[in-house]
HTML snippet that shows the backbone in 3Dmol.js (N, CA, C, O; Angstrom):
<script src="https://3Dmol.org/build/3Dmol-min.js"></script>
<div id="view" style="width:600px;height:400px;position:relative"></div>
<script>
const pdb = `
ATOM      1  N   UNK A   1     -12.330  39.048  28.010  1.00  0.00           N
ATOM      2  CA  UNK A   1     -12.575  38.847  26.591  1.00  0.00           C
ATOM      3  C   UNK A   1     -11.973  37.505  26.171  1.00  0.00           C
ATOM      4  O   UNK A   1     -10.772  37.238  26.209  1.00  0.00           O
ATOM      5  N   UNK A   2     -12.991  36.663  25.751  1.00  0.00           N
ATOM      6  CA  UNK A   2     -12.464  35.153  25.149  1.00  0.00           C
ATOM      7  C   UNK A   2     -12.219  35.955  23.496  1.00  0.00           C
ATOM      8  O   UNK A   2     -12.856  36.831  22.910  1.00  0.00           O
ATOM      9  N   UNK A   3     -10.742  35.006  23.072  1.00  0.00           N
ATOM     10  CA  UNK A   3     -10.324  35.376  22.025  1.00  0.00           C
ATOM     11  C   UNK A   3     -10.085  33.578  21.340  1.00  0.00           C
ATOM     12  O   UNK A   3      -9.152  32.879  21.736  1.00  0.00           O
ATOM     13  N   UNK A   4     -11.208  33.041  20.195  1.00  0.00           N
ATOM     14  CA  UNK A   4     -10.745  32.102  19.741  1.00  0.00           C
ATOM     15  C   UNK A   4     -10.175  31.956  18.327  1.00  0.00           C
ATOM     16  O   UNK A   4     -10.824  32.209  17.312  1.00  0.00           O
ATOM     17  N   UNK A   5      -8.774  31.482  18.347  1.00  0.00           N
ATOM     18  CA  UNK A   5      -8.698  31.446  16.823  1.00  0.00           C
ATOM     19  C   UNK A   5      -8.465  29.378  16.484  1.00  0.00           C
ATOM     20  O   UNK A   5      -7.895  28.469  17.089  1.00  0.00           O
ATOM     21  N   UNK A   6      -9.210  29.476  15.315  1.00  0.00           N
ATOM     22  CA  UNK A   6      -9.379  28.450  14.295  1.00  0.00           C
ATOM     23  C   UNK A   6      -8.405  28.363  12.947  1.00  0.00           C
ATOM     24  O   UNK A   6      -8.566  29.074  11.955  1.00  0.00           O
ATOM     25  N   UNK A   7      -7.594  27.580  13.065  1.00  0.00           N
ATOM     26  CA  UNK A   7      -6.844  27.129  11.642  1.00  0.00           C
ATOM     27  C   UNK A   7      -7.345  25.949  10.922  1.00  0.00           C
ATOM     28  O   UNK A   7      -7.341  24.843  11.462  1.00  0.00           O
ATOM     29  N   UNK A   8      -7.683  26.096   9.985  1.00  0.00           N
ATOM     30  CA  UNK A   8      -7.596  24.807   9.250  1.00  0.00           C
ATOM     31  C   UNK A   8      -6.266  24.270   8.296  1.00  0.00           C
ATOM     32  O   UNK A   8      -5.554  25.020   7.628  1.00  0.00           O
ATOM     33  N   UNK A   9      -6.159  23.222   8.373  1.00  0.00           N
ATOM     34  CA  UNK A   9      -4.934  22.822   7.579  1.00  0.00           C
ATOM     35  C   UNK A   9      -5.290  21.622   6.948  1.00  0.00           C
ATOM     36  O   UNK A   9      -5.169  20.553   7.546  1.00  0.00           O
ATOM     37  N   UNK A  10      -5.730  21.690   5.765  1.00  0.00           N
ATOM     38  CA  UNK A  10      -5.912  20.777   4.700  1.00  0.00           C
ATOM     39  C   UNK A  10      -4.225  20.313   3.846  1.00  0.00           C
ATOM     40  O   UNK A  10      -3.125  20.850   3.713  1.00  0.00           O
ATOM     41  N   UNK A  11      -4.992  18.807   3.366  1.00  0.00           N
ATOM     42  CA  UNK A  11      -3.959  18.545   2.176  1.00  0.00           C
ATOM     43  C   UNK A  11      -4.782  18.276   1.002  1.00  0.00           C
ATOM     44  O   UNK A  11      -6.011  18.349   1.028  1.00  0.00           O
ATOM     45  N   UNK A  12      -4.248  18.034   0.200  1.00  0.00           N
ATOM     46  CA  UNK A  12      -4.877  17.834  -1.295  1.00  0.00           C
ATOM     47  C   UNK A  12      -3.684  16.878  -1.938  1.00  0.00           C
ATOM     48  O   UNK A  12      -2.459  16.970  -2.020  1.00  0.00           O
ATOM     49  N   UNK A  13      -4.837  15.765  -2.414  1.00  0.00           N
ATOM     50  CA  UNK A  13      -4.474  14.947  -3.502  1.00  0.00           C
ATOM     51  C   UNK A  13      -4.951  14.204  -4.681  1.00  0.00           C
ATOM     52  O   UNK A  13      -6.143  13.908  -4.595  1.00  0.00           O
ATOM     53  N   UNK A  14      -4.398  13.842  -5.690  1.00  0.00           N
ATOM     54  CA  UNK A  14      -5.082  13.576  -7.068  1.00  0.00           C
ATOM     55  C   UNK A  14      -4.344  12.210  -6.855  1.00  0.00           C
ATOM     56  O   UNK A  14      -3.446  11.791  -6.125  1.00  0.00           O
ATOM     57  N   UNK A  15      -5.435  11.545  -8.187  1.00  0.00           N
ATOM     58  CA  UNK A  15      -4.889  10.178  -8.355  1.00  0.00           C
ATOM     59  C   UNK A  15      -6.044   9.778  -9.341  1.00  0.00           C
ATOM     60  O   UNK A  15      -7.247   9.990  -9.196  1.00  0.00           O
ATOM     61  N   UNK A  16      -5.123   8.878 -10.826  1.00  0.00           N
ATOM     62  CA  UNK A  16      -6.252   8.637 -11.994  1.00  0.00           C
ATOM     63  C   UNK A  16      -6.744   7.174 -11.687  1.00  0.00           C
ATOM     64  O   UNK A  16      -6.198   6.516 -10.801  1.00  0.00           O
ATOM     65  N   UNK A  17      -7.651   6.741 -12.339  1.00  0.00           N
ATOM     66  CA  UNK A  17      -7.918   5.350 -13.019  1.00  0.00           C
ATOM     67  C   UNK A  17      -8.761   5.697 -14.249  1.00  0.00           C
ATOM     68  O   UNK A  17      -9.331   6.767 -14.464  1.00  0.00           O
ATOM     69  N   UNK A  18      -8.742   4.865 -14.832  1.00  0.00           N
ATOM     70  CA  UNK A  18      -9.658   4.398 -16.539  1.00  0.00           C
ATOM     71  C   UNK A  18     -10.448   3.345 -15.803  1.00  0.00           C
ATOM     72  O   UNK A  18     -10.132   2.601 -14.874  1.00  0.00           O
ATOM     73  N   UNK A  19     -11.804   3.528 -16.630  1.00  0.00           N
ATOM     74  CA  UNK A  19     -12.395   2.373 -17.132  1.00  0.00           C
ATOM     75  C   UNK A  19     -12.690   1.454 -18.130  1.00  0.00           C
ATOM     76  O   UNK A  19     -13.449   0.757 -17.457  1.00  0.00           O
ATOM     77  N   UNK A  20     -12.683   1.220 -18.603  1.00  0.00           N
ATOM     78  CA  UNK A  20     -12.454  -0.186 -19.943  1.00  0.00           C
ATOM     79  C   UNK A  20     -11.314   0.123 -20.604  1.00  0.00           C
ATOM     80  O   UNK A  20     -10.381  -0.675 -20.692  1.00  0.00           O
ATOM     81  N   UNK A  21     -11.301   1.278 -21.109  1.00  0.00           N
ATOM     82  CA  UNK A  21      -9.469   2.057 -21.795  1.00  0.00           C
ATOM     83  C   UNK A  21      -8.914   2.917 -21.222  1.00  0.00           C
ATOM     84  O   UNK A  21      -9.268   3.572 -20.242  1.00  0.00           O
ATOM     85  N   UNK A  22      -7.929   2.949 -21.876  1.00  0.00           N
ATOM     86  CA  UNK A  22      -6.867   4.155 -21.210  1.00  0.00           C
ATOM     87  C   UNK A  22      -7.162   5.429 -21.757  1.00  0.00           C
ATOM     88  O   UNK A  22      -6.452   6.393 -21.473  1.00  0.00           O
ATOM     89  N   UNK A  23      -8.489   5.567 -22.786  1.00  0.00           N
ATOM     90  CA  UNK A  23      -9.059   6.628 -23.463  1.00  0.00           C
ATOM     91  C   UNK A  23      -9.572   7.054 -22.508  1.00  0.00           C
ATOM     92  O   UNK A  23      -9.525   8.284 -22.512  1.00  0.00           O
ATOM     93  N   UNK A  24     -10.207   6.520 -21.391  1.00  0.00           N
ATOM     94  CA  UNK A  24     -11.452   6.964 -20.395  1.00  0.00           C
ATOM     95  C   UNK A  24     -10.765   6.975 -19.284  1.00  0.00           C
ATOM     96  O   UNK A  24     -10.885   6.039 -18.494  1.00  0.00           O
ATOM     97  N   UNK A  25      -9.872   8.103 -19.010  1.00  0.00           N
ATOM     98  CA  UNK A  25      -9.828   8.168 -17.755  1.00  0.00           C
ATOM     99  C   UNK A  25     -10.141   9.332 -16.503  1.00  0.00           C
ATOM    100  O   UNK A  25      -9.976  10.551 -16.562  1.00  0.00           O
ATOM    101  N   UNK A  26     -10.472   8.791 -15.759  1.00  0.00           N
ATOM    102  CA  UNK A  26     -11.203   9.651 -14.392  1.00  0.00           C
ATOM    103  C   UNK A  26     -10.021  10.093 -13.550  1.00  0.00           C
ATOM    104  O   UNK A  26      -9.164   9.309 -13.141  1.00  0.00           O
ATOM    105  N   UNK A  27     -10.028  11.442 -13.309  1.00  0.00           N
ATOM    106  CA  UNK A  27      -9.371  12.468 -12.099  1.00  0.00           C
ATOM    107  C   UNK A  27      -9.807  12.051 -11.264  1.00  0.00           C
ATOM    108  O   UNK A  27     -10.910  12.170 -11.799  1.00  0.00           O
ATOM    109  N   UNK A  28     -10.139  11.434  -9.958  1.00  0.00           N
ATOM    110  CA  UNK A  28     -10.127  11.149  -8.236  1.00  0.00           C
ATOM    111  C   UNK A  28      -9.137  12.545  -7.877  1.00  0.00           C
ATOM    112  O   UNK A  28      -7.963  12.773  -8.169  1.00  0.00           O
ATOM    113  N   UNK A  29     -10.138  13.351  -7.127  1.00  0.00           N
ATOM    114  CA  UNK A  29      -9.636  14.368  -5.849  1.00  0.00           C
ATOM    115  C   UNK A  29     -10.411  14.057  -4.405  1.00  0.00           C
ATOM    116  O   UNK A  29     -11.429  13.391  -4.215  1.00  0.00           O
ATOM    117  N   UNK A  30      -9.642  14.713  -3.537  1.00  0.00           N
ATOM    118  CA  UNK A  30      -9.968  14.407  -2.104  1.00  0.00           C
ATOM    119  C   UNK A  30      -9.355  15.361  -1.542  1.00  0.00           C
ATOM    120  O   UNK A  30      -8.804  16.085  -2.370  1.00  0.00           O
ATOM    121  N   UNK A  31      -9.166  15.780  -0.131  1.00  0.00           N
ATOM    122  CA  UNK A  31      -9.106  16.711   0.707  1.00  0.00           C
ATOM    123  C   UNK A  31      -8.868  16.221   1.670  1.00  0.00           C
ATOM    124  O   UNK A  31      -9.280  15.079   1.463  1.00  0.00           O
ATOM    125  N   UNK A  32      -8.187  16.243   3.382  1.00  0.00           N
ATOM    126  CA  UNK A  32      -8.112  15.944   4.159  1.00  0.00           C
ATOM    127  C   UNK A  32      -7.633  16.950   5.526  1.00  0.00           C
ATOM    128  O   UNK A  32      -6.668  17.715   5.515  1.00  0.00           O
ATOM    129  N   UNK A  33      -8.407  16.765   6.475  1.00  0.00           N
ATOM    130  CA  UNK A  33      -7.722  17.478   7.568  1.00  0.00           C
ATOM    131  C   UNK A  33      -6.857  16.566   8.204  1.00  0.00           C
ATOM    132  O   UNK A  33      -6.969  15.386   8.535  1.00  0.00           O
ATOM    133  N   UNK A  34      -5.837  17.535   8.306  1.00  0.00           N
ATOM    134  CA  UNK A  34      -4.790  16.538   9.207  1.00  0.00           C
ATOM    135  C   UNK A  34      -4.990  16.296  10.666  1.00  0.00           C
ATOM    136  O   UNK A  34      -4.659  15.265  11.250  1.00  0.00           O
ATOM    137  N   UNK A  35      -5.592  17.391  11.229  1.00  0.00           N
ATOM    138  CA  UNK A  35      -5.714  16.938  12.728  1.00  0.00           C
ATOM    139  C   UNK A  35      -6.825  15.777  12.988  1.00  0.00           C
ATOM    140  O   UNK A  35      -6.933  15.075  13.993  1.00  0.00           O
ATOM    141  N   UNK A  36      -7.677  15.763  11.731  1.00  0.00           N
ATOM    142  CA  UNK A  36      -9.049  14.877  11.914  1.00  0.00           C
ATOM    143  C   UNK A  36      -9.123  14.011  10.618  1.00  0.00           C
ATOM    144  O   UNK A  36      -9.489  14.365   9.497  1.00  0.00           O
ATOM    145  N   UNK A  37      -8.735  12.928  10.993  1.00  0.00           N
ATOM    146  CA  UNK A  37      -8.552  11.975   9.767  1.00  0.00           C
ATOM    147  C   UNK A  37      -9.676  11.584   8.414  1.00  0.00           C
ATOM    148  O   UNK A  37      -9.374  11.140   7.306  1.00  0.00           O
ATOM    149  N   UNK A  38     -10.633  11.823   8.793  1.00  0.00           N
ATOM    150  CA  UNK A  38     -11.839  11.072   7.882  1.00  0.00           C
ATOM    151  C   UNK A  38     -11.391  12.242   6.792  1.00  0.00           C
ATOM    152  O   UNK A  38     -10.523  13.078   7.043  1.00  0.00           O
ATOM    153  N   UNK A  39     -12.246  12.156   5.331  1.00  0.00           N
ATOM    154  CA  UNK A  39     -11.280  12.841   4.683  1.00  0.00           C
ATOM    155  C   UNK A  39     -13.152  13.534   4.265  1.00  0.00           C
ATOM    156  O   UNK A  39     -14.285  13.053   4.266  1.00  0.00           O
ATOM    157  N   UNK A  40     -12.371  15.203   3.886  1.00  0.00           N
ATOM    158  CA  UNK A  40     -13.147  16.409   3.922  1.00  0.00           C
ATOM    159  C   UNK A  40     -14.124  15.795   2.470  1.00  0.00           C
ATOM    160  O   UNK A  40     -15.323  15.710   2.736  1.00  0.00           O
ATOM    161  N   UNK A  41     -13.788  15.427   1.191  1.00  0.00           N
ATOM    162  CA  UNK A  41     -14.549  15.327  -0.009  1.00  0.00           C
ATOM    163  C   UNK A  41     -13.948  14.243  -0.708  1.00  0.00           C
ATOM    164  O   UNK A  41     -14.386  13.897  -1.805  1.00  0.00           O
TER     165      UNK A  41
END
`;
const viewer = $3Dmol.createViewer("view");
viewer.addModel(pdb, "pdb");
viewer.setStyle({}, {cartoon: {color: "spectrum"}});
viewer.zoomTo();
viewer.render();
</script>
């Protein structure tokens, strides 16, 4: 009997910017696996 187990281990991070004012500003999120660098979203 093959027995496989799968973990995933994500991180999560935020980070703002505005565009023309500081009235308008945008949430940036992203996701990342750590064992596999390119980032999930």
């Amino acid at each position: 009997m093959l027995m496989l187990i799968v973990a995933l281990i994500c991180e999560l991070d935020e980070q703002w910017s505005f565009v023309g004012s500081k009235a308008r500003q945008h949430w940036l999120w992203y996701a990342y696996n750590t064992t596999v660098m390119p980032p999930i979203s």
